[in-house]
C-alpha positions as CSV (number, residue, x, y, z in Angstrom):
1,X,109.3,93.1,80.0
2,X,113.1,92.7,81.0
3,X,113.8,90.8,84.6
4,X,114.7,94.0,86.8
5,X,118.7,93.4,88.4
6,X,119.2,93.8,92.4
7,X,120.5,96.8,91.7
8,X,117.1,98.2,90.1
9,X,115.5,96.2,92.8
10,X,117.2,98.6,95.6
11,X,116.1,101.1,93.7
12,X,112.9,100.9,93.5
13,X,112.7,100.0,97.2
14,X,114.1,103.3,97.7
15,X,111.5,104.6,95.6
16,X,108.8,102.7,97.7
17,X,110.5,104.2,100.9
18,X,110.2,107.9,99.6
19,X,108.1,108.2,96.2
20,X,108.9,111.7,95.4
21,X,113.0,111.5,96.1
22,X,115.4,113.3,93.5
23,X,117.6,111.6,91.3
24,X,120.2,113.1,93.4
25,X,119.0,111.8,96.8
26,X,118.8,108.5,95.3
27,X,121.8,108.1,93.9
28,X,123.3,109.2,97.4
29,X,120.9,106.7,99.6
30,X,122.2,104.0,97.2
31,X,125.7,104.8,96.4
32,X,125.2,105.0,92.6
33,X,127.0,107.6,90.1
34,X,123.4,110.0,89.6
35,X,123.4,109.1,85.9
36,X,123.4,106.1,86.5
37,X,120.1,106.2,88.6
38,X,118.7,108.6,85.6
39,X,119.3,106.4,83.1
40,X,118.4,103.1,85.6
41,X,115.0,105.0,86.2
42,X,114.4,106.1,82.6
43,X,114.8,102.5,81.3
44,X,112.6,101.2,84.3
45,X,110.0,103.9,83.4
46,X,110.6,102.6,79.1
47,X,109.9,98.9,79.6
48,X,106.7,98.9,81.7
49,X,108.8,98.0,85.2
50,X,107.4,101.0,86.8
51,X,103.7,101.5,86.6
52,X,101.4,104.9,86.0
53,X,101.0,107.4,88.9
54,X,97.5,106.8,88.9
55,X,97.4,103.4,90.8
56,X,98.5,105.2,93.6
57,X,95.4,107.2,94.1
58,X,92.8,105.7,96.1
59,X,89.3,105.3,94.6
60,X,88.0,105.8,97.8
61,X,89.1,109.6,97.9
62,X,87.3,110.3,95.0
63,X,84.2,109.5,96.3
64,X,84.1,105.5,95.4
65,X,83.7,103.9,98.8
66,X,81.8,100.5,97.3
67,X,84.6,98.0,95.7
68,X,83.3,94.3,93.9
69,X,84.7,91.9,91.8
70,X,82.7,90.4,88.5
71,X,83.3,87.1,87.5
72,X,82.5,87.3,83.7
73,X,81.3,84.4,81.6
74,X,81.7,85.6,77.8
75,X,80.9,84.1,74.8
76,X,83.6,82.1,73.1
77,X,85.8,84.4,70.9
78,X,84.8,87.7,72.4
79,X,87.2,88.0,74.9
80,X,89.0,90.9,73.2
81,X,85.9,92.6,72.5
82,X,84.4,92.5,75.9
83,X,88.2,93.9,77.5
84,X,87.6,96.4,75.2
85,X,84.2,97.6,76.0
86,X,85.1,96.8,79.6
87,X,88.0,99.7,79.6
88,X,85.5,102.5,78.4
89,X,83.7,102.2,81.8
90,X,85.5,104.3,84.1
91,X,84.7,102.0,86.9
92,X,86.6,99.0,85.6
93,X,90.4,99.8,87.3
94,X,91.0,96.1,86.2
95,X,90.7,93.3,84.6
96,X,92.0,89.9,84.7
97,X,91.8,86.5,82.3
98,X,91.2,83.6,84.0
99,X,91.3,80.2,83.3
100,X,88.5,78.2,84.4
101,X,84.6,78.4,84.5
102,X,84.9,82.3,84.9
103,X,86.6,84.2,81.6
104,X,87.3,87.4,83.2
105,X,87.7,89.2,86.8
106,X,86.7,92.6,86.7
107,X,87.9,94.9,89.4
108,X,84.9,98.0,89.8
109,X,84.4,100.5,92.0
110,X,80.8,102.5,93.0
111,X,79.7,105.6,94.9
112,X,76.7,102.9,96.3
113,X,74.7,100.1,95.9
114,X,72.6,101.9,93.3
115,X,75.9,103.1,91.0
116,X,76.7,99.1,91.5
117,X,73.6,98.1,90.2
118,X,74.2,100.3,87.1
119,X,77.7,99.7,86.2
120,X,76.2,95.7,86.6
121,X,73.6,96.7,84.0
122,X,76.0,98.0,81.6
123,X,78.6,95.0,81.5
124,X,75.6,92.7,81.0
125,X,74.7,95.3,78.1
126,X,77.9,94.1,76.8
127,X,77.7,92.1,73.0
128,X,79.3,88.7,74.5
129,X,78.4,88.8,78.2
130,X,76.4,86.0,79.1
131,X,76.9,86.1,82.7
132,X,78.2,88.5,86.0
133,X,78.6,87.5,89.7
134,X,79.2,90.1,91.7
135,X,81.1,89.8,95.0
136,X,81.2,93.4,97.1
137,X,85.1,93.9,98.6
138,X,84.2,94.3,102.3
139,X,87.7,94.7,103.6
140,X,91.1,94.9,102.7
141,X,93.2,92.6,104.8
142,X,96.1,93.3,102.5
143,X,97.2,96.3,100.2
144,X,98.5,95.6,96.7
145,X,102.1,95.4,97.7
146,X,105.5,94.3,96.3
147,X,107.9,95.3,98.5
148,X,109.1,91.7,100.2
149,X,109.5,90.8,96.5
150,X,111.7,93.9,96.1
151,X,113.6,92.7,98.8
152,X,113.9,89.6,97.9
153,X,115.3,90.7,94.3
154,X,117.9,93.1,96.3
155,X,119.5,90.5,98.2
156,X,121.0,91.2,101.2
157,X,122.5,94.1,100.6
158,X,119.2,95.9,101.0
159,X,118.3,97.8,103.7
């Protein structure tokens, strides 16, 4: 993934200030020719800069109000399998490598304590699984954010 330029950092602060703004508006908030901001965006878009749509839906209004993180031990040499199996669970929204005693960090969400205990149940079921602490997310302190780094990347021109 190419290093985004300040200039695609301003722009996707303006993006974070008003997700759904044209091309047009964009190009007028930031003083850029509008083909310019299409092509800017499309590349952005291309190389992986801009994520999907879907991270910006919260779990929680689809009925998923119990968050955890699993800390996965897995055999040696099944990493790839287990990340596999891991994204058919439509629970998983993520999951991490680590280095250190713990192999993986997996991100799951659960209508309750029950749905926990059964999404649990099917990682272990997992060929290569040997092990799952679970840690419930009581509160988020801070949302997934990268704005101040956007900022940072824009300079001081940013606004």
């Amino acid at each position: 993934m190419p290093d985004a330029d300040a200039t695609d950092a301003r722009l996707l602060l303006a993006l974070t200030d008003d997700p759904r703004a044209s091309v047009m508006a964009l190009s007028q908030r930031l003083g850029l020719a509008r083909n310019t901001v299409q092509s800017r965006l499309a590349r952005l878009e291309g190389n992986g800069v801009l994520g999907p749509l879907d991270q910006r839906v919260r779990p929680e209004a689809l009925g998923y109000r119990l968050g955890a993180y699993m800390s996965v031990q897995v055999a040696q040499r099944g990493l790839a399998e287990v990340s596999d199996a891991l994204a058919q669970l439509p629970e998983v929204l993520e999951v991490t490598g680590l280095s250190g005693a713990t192999d993986l960090l997996v991100h799951v969400v659960a209508t309750d304590a029950d749905h926990l205990w059964r999404i649990t149940e099917a990682v272990l079921a997992i060929p290569g699984v040997q092990r799952v602490d679970t840690a419930l997310a009581m509160r988020r302190f801070v949302d997934r954010r990268l704005a101040p780094l956007l900022e940072r990347a824009a300079g001081p021109a940013a606004d």
